[in-house]
PDB file as gemmi writes it, atoms N, CA and C in Angstrom:
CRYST1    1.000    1.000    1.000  90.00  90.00  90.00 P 1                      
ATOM      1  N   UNK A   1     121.228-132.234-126.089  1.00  0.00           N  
ATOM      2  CA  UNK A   1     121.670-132.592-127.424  1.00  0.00           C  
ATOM      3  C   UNK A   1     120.607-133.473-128.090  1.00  0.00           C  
ATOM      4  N   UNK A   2     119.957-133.377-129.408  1.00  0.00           N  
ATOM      5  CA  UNK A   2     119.424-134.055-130.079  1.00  0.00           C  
ATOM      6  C   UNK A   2     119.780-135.470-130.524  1.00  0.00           C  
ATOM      7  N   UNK A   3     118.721-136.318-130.251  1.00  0.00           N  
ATOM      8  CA  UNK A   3     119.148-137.661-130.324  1.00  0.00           C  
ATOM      9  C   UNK A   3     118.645-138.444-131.772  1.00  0.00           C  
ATOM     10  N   UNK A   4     119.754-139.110-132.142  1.00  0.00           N  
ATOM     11  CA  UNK A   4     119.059-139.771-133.576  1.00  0.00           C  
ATOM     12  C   UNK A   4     118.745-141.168-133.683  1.00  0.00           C  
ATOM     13  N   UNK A   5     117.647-141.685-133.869  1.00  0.00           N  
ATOM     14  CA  UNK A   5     117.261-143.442-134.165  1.00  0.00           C  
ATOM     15  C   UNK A   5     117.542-143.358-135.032  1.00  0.00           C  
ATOM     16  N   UNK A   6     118.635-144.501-135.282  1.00  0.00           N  
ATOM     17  CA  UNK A   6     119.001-145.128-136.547  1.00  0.00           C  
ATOM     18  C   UNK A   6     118.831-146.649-136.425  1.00  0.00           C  
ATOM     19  N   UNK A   7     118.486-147.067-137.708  1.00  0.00           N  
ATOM     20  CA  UNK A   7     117.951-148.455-137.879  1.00  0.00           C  
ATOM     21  C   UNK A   7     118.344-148.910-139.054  1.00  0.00           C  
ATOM     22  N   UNK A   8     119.076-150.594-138.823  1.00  0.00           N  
ATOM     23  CA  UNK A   8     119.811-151.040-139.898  1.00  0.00           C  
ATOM     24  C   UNK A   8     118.847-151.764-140.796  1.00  0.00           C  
ATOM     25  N   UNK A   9     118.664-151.098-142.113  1.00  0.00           N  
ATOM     26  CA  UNK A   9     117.820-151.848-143.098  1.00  0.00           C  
ATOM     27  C   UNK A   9     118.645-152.824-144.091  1.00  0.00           C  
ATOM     28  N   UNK A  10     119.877-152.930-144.105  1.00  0.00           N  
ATOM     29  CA  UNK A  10     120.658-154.063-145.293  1.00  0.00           C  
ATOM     30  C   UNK A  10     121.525-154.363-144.758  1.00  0.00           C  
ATOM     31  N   UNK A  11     121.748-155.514-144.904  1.00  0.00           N  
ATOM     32  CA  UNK A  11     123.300-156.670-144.618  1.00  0.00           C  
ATOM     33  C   UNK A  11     124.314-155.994-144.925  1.00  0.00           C  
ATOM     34  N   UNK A  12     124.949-156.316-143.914  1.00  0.00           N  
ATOM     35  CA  UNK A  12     126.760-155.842-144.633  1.00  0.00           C  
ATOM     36  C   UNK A  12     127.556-156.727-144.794  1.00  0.00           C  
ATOM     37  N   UNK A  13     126.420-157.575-145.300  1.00  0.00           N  
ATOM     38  CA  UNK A  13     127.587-159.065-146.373  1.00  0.00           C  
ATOM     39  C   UNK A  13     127.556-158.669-147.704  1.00  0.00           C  
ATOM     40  N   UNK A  14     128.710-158.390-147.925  1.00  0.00           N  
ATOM     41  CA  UNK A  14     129.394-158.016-149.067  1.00  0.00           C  
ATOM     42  C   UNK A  14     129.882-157.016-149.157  1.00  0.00           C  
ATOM     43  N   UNK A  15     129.706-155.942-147.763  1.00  0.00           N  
ATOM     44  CA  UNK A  15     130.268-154.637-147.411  1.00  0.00           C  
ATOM     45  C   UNK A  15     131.886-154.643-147.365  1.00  0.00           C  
ATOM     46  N   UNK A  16     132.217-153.639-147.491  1.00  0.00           N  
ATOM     47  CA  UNK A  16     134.240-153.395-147.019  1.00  0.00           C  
ATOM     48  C   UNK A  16     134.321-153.667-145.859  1.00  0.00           C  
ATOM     49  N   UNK A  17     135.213-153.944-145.038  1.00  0.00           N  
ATOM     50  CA  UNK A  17     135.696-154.078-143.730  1.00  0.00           C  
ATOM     51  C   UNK A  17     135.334-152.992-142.522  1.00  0.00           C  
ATOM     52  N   UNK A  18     135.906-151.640-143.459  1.00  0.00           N  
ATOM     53  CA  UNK A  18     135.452-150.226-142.845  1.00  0.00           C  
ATOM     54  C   UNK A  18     133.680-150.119-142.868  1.00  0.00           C  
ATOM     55  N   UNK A  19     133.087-150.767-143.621  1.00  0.00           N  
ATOM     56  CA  UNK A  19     131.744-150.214-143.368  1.00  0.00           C  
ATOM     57  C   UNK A  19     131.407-151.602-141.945  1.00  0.00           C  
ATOM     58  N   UNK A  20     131.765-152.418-142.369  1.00  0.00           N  
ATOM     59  CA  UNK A  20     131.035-153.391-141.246  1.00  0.00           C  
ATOM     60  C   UNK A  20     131.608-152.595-139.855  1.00  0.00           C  
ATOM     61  N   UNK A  21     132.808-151.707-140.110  1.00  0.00           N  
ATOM     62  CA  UNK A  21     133.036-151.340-138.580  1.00  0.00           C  
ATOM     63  C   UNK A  21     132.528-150.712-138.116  1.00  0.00           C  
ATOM     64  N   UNK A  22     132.466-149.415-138.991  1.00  0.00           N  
ATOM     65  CA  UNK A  22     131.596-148.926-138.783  1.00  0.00           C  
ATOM     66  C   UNK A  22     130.004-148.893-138.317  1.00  0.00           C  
ATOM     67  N   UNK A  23     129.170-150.311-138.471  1.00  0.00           N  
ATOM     68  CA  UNK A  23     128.160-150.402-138.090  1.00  0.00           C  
ATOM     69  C   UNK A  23     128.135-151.244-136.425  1.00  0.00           C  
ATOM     70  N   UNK A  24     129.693-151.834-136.547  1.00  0.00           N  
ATOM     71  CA  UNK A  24     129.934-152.515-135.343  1.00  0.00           C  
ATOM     72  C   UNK A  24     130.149-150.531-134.395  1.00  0.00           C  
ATOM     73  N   UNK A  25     130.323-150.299-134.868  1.00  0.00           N  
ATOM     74  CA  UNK A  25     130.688-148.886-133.627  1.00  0.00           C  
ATOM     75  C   UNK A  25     129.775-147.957-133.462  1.00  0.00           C  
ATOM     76  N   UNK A  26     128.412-147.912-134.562  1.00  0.00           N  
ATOM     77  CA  UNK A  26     127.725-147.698-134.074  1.00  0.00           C  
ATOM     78  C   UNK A  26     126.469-148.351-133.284  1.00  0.00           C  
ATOM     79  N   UNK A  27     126.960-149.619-133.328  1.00  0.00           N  
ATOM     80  CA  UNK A  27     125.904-150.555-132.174  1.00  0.00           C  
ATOM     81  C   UNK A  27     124.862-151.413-132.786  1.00  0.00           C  
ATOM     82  N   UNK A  28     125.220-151.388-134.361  1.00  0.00           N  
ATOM     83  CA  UNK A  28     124.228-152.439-135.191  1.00  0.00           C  
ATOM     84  C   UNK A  28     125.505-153.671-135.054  1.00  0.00           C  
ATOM     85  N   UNK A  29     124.119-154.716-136.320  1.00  0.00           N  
ATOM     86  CA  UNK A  29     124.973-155.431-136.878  1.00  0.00           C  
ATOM     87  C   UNK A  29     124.093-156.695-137.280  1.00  0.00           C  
ATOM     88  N   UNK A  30     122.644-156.380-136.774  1.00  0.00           N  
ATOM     89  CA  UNK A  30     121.711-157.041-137.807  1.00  0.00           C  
ATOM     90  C   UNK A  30     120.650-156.481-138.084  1.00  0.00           C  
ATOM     91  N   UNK A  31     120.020-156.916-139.425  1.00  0.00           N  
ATOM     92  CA  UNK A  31     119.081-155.603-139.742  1.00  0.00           C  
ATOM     93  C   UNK A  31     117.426-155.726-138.739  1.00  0.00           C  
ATOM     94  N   UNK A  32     117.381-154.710-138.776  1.00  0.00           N  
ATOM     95  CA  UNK A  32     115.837-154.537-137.773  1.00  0.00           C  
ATOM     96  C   UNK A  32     116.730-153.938-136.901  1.00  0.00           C  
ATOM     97  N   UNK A  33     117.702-153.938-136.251  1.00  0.00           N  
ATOM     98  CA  UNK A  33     118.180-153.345-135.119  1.00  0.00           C  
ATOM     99  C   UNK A  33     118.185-152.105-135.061  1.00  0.00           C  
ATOM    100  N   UNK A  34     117.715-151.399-133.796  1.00  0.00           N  
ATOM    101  CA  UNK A  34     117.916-149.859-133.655  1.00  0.00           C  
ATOM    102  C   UNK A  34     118.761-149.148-132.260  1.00  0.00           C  
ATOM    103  N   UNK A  35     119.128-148.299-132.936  1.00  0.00           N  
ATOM    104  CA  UNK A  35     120.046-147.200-131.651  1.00  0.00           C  
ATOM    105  C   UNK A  35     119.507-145.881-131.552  1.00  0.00           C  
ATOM    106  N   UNK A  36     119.984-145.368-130.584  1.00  0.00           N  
ATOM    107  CA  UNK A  36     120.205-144.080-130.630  1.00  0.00           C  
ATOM    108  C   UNK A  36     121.292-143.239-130.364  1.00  0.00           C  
ATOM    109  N   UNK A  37     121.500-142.493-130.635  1.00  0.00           N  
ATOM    110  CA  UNK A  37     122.704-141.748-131.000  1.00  0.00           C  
ATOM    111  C   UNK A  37     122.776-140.188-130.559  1.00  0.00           C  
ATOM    112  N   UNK A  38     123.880-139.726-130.385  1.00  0.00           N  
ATOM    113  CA  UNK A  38     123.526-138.096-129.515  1.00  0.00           C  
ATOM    114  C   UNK A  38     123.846-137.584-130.827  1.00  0.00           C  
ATOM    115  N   UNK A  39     123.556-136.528-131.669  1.00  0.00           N  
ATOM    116  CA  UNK A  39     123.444-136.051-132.908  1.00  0.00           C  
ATOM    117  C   UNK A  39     125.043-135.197-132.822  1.00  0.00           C  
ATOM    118  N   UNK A  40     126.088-135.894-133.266  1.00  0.00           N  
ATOM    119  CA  UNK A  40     127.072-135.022-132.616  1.00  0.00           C  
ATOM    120  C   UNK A  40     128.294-135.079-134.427  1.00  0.00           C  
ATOM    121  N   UNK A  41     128.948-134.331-134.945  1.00  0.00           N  
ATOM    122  CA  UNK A  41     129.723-134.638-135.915  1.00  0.00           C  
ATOM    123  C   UNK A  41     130.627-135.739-136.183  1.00  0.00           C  
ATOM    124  N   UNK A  42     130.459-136.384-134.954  1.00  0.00           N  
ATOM    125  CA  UNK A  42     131.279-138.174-135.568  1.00  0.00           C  
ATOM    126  C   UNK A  42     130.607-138.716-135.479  1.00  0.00           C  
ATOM    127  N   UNK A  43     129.292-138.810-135.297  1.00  0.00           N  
ATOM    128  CA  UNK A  43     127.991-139.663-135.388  1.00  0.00           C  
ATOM    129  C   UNK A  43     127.270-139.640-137.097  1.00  0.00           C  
ATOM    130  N   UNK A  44     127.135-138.079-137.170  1.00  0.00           N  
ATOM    131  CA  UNK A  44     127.021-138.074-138.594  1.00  0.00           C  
ATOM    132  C   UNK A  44     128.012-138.407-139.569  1.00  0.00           C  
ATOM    133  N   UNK A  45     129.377-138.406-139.393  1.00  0.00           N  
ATOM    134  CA  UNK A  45     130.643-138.585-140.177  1.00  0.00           C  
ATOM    135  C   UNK A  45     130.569-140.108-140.156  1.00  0.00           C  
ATOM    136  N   UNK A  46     130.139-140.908-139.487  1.00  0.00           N  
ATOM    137  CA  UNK A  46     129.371-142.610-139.504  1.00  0.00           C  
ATOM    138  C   UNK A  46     128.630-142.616-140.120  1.00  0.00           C  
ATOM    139  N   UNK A  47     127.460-141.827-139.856  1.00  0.00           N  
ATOM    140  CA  UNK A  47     126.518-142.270-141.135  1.00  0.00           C  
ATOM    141  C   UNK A  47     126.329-141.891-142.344  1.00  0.00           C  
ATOM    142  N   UNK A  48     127.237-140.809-142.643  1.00  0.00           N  
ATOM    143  CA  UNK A  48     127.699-140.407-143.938  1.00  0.00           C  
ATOM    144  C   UNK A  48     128.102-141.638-144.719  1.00  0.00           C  
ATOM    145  N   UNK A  49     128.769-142.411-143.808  1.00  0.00           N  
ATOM    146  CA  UNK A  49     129.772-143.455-144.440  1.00  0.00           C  
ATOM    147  C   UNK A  49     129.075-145.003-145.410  1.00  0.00           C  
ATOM    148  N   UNK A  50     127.453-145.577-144.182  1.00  0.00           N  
ATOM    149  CA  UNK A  50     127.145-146.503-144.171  1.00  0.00           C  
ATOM    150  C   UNK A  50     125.199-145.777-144.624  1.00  0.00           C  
ATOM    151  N   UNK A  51     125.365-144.930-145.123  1.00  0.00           N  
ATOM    152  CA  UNK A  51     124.118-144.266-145.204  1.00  0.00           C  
ATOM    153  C   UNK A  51     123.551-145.032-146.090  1.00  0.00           C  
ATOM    154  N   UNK A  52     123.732-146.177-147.079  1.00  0.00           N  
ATOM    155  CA  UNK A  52     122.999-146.976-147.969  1.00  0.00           C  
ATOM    156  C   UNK A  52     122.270-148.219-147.171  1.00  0.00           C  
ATOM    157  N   UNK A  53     122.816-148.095-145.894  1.00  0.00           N  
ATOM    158  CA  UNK A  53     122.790-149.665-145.415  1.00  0.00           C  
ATOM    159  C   UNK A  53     121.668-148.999-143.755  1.00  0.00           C  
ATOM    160  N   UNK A  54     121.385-148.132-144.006  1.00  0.00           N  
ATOM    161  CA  UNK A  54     121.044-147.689-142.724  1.00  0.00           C  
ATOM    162  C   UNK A  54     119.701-146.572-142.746  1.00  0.00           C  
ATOM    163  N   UNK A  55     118.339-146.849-141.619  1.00  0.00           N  
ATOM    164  CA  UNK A  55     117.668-145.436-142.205  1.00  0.00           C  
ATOM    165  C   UNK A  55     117.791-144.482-140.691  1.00  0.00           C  
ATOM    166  N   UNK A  56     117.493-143.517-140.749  1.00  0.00           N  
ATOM    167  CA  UNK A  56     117.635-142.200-139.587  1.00  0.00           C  
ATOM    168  C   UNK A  56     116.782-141.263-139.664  1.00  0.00           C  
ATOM    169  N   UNK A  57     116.097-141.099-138.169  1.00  0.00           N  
ATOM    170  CA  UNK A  57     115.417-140.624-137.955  1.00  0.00           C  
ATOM    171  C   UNK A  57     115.639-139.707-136.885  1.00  0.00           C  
ATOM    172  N   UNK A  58     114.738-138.602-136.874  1.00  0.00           N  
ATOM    173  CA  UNK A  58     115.163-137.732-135.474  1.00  0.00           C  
ATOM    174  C   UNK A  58     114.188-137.869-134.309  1.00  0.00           C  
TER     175      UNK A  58                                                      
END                                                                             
């Protein structure tokens, strides 16, 4: 399965509740931080969500 680096470029102070959880579930939560991720449809259905606050790479 294809794996995705994602890396948090903006604060989620001042974000909704749902987006900060969203970044808590995908394993951020300060910026510079990076993950990786198995490229799977609830991975993208996350970053659909927080895609302003976040960059991705393959």
């Amino acid at each position: 399965m294809p794996k995705l680096k994602i890396t948090q470029t903006r604060s989620q102070i001042g974000q909704s509740q749902k987006h900060r959880g969203t970044l808590r579930a995908l394993g951020l939560g300060k910026i510079g931080r990076s993950v990786e991720r198995e490229d799977t449809p609830e991975t993208l259905g996350m970053l659909r969500k927080v895609r302003h606050l976040v960059r991705i790479e393959d």
